[in-house]
MMTF fields as JSON, N, C-alpha, C and O atoms, coordinates in Angstrom:
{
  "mmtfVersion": "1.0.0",
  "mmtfProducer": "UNKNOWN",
  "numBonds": 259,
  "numAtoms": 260,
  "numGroups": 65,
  "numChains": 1,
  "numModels": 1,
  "chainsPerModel": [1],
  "groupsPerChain": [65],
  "chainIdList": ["A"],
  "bondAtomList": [4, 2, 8, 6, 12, 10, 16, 14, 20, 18, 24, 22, 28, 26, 32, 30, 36, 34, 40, 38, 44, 42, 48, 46, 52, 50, 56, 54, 60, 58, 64, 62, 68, 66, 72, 70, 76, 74, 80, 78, 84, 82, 88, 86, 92, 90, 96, 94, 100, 98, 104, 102, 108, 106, 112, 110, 116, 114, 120, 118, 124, 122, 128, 126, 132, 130, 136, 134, 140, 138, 144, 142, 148, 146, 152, 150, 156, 154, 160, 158, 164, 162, 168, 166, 172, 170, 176, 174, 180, 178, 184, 182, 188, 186, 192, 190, 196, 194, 200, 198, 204, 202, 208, 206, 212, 210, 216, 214, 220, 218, 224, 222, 228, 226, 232, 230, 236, 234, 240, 238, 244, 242, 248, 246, 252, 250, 256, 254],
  "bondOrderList": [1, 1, 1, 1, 1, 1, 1, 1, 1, 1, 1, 1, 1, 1, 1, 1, 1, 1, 1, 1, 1, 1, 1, 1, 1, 1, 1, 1, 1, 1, 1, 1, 1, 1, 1, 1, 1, 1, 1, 1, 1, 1, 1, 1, 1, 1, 1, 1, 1, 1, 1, 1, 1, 1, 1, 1, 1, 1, 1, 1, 1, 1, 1, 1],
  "groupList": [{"groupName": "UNK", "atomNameList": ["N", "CA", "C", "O"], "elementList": ["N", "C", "C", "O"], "formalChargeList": [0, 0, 0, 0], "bondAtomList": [1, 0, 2, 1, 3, 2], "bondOrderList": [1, 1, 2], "singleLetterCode": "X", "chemCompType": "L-PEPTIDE LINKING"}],
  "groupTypeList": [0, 0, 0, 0, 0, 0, 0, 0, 0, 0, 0, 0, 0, 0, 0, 0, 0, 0, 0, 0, 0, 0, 0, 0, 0, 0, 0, 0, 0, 0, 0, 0, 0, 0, 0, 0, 0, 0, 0, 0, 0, 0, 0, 0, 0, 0, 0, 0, 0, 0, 0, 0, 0, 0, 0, 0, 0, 0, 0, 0, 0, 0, 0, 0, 0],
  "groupIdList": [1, 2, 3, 4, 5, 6, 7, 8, 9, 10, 11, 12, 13, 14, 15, 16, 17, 18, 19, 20, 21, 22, 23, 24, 25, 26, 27, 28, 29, 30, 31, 32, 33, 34, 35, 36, 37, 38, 39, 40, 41, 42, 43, 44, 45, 46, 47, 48, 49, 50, 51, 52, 53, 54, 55, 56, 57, 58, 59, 60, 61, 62, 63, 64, 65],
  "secStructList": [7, 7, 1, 6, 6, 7, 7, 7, 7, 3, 3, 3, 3, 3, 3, 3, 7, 7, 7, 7, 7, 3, 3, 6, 6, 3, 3, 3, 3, 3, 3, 3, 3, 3, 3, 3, 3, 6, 6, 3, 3, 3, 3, 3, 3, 3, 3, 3, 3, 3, 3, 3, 3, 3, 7, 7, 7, 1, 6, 6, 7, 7, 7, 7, 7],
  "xCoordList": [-90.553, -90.914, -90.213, -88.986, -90.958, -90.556, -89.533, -88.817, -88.911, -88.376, -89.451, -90.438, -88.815, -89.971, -91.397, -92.158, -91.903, -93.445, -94.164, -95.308, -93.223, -94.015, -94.742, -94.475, -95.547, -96.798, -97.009, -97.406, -96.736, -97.675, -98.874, -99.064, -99.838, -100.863, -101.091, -100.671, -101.855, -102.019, -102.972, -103.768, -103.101, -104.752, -104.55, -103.518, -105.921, -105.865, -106.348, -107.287, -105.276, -105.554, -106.491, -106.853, -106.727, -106.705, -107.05, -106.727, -107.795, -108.598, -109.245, -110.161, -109.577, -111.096, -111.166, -110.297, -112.409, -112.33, -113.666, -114.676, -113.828, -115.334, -115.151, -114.117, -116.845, -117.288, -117.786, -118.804, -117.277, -117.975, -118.882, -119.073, -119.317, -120.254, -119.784, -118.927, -120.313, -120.09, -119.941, -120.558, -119.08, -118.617, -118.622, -118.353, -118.997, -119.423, -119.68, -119.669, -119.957, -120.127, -119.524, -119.969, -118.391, -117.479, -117.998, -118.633, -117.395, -117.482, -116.727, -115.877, -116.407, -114.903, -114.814, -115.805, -113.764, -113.809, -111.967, -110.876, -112.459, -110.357, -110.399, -111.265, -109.256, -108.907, -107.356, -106.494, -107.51, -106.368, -106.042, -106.961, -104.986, -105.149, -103.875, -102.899, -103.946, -102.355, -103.005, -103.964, -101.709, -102.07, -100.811, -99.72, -100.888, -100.166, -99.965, -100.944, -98.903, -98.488, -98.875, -98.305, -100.029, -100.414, -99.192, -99.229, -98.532, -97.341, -95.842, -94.932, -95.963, -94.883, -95.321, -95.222, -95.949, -96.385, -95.326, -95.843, -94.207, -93.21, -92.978, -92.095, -93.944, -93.97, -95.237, -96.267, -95.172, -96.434, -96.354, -95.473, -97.798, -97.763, -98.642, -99.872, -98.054, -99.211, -99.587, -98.806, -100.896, -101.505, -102.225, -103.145, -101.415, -101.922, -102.749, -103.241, -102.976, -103.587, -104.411, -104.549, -105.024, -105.48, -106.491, -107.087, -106.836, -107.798, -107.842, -106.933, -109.364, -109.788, -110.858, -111.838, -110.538, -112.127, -112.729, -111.75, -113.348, -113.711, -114.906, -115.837, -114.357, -115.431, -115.675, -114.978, -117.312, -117.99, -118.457, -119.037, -118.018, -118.342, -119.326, -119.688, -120.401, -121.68, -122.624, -122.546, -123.652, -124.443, -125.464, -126.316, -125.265, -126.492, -125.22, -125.319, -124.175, -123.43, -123.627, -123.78, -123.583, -123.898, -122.781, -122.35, -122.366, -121.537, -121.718, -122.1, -121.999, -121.828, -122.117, -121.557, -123.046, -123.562, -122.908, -123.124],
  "yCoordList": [-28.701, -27.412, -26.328, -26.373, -25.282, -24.195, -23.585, -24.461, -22.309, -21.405, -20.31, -20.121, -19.337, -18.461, -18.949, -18.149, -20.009, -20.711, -20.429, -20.077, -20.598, -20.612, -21.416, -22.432, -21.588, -22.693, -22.991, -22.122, -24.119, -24.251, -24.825, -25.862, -24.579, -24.688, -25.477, -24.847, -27.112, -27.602, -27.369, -26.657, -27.986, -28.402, -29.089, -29.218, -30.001, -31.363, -31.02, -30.284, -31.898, -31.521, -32.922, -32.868, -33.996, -35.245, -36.184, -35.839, -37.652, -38.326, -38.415, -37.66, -39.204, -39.552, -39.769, -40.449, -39.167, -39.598, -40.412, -39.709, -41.59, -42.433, -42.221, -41.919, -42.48, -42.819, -44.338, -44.543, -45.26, -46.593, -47.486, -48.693, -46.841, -46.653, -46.905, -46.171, -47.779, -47.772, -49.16, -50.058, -49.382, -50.782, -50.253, -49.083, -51.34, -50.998, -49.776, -49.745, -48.626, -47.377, -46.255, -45.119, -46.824, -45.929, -45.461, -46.101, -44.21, -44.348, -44.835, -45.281, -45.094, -45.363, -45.484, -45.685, -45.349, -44.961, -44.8, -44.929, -44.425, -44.704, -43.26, -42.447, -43.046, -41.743, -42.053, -42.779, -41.053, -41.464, -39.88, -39.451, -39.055, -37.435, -37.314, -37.979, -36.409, -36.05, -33.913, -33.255, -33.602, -32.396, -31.44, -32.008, -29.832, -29.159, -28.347, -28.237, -27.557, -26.328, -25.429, -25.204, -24.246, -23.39, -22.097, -21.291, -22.099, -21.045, -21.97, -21.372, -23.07, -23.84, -24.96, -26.036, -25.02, -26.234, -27.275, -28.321, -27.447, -28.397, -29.034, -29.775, -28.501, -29.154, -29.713, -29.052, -31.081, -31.846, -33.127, -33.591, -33.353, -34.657, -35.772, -35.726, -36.562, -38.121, -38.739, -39.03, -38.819, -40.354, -40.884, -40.501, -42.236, -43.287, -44.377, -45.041, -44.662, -45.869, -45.353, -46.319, -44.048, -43.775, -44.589, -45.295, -44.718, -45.398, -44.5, -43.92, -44.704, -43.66, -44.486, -44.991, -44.572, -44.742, -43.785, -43.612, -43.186, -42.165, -42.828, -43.613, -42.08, -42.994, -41.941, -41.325, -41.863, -40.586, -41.105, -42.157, -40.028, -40.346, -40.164, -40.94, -38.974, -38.773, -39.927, -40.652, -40.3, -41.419, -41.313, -42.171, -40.05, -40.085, -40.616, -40.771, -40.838, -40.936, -39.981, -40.485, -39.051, -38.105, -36.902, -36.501, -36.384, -35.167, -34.594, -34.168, -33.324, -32.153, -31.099, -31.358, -29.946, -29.277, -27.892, -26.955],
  "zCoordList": [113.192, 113.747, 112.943, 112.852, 112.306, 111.819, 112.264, 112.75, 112.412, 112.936, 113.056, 112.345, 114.617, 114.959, 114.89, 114.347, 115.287, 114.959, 114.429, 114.717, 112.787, 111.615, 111.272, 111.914, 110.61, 110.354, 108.701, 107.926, 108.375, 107.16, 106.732, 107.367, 105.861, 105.851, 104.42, 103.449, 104.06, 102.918, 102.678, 103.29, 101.627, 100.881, 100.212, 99.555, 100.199, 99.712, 98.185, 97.882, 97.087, 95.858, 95.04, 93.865, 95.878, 95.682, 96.607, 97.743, 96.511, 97.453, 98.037, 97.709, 99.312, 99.939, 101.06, 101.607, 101.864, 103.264, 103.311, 103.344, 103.319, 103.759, 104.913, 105.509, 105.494, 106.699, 106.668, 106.006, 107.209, 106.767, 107.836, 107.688, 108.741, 109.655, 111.418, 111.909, 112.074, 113.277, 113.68, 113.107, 114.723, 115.254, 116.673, 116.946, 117.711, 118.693, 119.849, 121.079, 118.587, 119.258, 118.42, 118.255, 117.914, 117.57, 115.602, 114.764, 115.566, 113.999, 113.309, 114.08, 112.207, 112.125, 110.211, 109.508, 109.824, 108.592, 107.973, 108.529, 106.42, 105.789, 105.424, 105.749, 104.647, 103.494, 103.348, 103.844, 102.355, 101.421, 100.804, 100.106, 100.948, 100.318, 99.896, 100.24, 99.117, 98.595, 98.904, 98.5, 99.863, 99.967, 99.315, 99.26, 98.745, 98.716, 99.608, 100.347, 99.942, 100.419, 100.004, 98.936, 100.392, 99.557, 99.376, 98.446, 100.053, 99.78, 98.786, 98.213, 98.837, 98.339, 97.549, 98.137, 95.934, 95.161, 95.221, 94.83, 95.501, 95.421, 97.253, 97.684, 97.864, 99.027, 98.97, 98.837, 99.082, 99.292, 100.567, 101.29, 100.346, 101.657, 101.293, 101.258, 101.083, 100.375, 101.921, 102.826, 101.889, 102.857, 101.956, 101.233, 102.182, 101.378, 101.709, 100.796, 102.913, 103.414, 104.815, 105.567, 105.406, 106.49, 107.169, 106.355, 108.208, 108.737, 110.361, 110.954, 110.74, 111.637, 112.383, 111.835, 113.783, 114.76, 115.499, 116.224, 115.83, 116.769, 117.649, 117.469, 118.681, 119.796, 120.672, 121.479, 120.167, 120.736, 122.31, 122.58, 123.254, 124.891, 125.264, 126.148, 124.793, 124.751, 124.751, 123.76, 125.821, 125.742, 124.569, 124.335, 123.787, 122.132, 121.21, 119.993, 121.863, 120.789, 119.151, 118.039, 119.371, 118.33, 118.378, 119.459, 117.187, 117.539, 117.746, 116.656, 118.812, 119.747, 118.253, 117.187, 118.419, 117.353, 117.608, 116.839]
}
């Protein structure tokens, strides 16, 4: 946590987010990013191995527009 609730903000300079389809409902998918600090280049953040399910509650199972 910052001081005074300061915030920083990255961007990804590098890697990938697949979607690798759906397992019993859910979406689900990896990524992998290396982000910078846009106010600070010597602050960075590696994910190296991500993995993601999302499990839509909606009976279209579809994302909300």
């Amino acid at each position: 946590e910052l001081s005074q609730g300061a915030t920083k903000t990255y961007e990804a300079t590098s890697g990938r987010f697949r979607l690798l389809g759906t397992e019993m409902g859910d979406i689900r998918g990896d990524f992998y990013f290396t982000l910078k600090n846009i106010t600070n280049p010597d602050d960075s953040l590696v994910f190296t191995d991500g993995y993601f399910r999302i499990w839509l509650e909606m009976r279209t199972r579809e994302f909300p527009k």
